[in-house]
C-alpha positions in Angstrom: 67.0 22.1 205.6 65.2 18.6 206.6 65.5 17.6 202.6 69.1 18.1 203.0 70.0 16.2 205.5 68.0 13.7 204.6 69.5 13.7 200.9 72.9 13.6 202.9 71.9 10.9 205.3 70.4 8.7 202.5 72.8 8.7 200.1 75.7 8.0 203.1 73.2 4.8 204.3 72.7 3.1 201.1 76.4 3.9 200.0 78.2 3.1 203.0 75.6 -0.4 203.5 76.8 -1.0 199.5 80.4 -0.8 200.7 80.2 -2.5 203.7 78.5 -5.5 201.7 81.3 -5.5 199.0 83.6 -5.8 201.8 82.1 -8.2 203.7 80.9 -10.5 201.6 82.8 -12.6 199.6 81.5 -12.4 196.6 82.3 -13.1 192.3 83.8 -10.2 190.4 80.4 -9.5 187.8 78.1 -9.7 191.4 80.6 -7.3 193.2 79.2 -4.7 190.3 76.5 -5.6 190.1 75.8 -5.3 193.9 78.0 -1.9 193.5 76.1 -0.5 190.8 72.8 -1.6 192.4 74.0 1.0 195.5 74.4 4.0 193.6 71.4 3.4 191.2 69.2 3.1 194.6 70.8 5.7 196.0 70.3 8.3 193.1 66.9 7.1 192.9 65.8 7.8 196.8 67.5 11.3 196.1 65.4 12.6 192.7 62.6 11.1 194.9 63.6 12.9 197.9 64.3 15.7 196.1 61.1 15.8 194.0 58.9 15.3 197.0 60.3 17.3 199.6 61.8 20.3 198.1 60.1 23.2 197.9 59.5 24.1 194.3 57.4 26.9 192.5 54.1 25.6 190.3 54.3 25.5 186.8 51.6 27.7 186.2 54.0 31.1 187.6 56.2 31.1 184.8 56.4 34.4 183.2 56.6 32.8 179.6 
């Protein structure tokens, strides 16, 4: 339950932070994606490393095959 709302919480921080940046800054067209894609690159990174660490996942060494 913690890992999802932390997921949640995460990906709303760094997303919403991104927008509010594009918005508030005035900035050059190739640096507003830049800055945009930056966002949701660090976002989906903090996620698999959220999920990776924190989820509870079997060991590899229970698989039946």
């Amino acid at each position: 339950m913690l890992t999802m709302i932390l997921i949640v919480l995460a990906t709303g921080l760094i997303i919403g932070g991104t927008l509010w940046g594009l918005l508030a800054w005035a900035l050059v067209g190739w640096i507003k994606v830049a800055v945009g894609f930056g966002g949701l690159l660090l976002a989906t990174v903090v996620n698999f490393f959220l999920y990776w660490t924190l989820w509870p996942h079997r060991p590899f060494e229970d698989d039946d095959e």
